[in-house]
N, C-alpha and C positions, 0 to 999 in steps of 0.2 A: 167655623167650629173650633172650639180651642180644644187643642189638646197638650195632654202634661207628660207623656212621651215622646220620644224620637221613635216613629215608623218606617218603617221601610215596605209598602206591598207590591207586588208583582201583579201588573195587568199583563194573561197569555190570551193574546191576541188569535183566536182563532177564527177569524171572518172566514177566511178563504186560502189557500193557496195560491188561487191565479191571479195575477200582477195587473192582469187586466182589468178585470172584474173588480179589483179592492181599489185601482185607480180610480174608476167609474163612480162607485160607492163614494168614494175620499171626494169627491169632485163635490157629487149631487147632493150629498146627504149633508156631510162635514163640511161644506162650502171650503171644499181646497186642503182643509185640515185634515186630520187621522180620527180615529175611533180614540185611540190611547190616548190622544191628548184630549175629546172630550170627555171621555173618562176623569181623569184627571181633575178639569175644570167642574164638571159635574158632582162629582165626590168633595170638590174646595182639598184637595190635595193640593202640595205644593210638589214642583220637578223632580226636591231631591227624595219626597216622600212614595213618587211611583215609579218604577220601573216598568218600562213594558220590553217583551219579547214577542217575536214571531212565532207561534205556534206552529205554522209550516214547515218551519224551518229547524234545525238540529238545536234541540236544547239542552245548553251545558251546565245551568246552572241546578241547581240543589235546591229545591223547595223549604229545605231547614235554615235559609240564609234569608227568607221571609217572615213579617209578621201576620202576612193573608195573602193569598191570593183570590183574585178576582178575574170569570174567565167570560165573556159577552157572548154577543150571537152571533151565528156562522151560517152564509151560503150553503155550507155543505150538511146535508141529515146524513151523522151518525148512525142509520140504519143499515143494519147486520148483511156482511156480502157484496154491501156496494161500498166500503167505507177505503178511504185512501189510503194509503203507507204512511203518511203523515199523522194521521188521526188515531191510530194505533200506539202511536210514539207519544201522544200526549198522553193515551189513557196512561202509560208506565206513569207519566208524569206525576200524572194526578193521583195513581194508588201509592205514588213514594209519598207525596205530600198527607196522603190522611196518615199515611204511614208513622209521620214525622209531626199527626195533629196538630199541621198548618189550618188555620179556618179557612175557610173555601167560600166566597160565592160564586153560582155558576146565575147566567141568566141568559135565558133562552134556549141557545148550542150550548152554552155553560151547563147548562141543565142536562141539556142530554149527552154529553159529554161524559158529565160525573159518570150518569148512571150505566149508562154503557161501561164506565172504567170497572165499575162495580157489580156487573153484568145482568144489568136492567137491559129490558128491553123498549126503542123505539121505533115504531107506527106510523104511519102516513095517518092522520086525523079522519076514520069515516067518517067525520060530521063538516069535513070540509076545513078553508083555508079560517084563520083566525087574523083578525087583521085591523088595524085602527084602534080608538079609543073604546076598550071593553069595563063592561061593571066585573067586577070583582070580589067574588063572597068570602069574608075569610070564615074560616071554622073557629069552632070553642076554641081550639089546640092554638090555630095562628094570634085570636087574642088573648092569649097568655104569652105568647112567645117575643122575646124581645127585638126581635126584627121589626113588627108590627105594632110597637106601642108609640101610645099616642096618636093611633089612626079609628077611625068608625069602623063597624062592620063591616061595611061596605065603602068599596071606593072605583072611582075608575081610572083607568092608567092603559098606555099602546101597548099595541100588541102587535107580532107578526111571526108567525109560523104554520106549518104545515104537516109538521109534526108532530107525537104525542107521546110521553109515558105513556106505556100498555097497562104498567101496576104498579102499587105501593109492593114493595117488599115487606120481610116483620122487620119490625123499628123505624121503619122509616113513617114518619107522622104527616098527615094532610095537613097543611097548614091555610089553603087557600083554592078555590076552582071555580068555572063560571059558565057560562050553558054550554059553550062550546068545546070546552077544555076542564073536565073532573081534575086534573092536576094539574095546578097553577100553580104550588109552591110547597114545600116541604122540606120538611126537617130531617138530617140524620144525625143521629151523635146529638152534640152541644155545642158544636160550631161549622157544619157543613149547615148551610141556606141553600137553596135551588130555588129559583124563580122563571116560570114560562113565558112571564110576561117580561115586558121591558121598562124597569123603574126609570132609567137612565136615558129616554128619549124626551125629546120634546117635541112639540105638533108642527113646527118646522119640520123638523126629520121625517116624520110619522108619511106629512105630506111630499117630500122628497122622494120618499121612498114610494109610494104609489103611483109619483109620474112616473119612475122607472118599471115599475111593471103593470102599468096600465094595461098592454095587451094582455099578460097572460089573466090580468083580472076578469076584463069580458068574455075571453077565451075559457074561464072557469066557470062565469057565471055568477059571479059573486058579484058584479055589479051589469044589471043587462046591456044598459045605453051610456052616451055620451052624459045623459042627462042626469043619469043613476050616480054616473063616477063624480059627476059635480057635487053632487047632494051628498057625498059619502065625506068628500073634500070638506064641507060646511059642517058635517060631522062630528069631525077630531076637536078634539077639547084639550083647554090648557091641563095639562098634569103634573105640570113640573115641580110645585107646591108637594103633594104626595109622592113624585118619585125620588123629591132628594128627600125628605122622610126617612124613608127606605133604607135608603144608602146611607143616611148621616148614623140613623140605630146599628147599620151592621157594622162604620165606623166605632160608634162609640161603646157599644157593649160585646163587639163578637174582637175587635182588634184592641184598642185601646183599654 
């Protein structure tokens, strides 16, 4: 994707905290590599155009020294009471940055992240886990909205969470939801995006990540047998075509 500036964005890495865990992931998922640097690759950014930092960890820099931040999905749900000492420390982050209207994507934990910073509430999903290649309805609002142009009404793209905005607050606009999940993506302002889903996966990953929680799948019931999890595997569909879509519009009309 060309572009006629010098950018600078900030990927804040909020997967996880624990070292173990984001190893594990880095190994299965990323075959060896990081999240940040498929980010990166995903996006067609080049080294000096991203930056990532550790969310976990003490963040010294200024949001105002970004042209967007971009924040992915996290092991850990954002939900009110169990939430870590670390996850606290971003929300400050993320209210300096609207502060300083930085454009923001959030996607997934991104999402609930924002909203929590914003003091949205998130829900464990009554209708259960969300997980694999899901359709995806957008609303009037999301095709007008230029994150979503150039795509159908409908599309499908991976998913995986557990969690759920409780509600739209006023201003904040639907911009997309799907049987499972009434809020898939929405708008706040003119450059804050929030997406539940995940544009930035590919069905490698999608699949990586289901060997890794195979038991608590059957253990939920979301797939019964042996049999069930193969056929779910057979599934996942290529999305990569629509999820760099996604990401190149919030490149080129929310940053550039």
């Amino acid at each position: 994707m060309k572009k006629n500036k010098k950018i600078k964005i900030l990927f804040l890495d909020i997967l996880t905290g624990d070292k173990k865990i984001k190893k594990d992931i880095e190994n299965k998922v990323y075959q060896g590599g990081t999240y940040g640097e498929h980010i990166r690759k995903i996006f067609g950014l080049s080294k000096k155009e991203l930056v990532v930092l550790d969310g976990s960890k003490n963040i010294s820099a200024k949001p105002s020294k970004y042209d967007a931040i971009i924040m992915g999905g996290s092991v850990e749900n954002p939900v009110k009471n169990i939430e870590r000492p670390w996850m606290k420390k971003v929300y400050k982050f993320i209210l300096e940055a609207i502060d300083k209207n930085v454009p923001i994507l959030g996607i997934c934990g991104g999402l609930q992240f924002v909203v929590r910073a914003l003091g949205g509430e998130i829900i464990p999903n009554p209708k259960g886990r969300e997980f694999g290649s899901v359709n995806i309805n957008i609303t009037q609002a999301g095709m007008r909205d230029r994150l979503f142009r150039g795509l159908p009404k409908n599309i499908i793209i991976q998913s995986s969470h557990k969690c759920i905005l409780k509600g739209l607050r006023s201003k904040w606009t639907l911009l997309a939801s799907s049987n499972l999940c009434d809020i898939q993506a929405i708008a706040i302002g003119k450059n804050i995006r929030l997406l539940q889903f995940h544009p930035e996966m590919i069905s490698r990953q999608i699949k990586a990540l289901a060997q890794m929680r195979k038991e608590p799948l059957l253990r939920e019931g979301f797939v019964g047998n042996e049999k069930e999890f193969k056929e779910f595997l057979s599934s996942i569909k290529n999305t990569e075509k629509t999820g760099k879509k996604i990401l190149q519009n919030f490149i080129k009309y929310f940053v550039v």
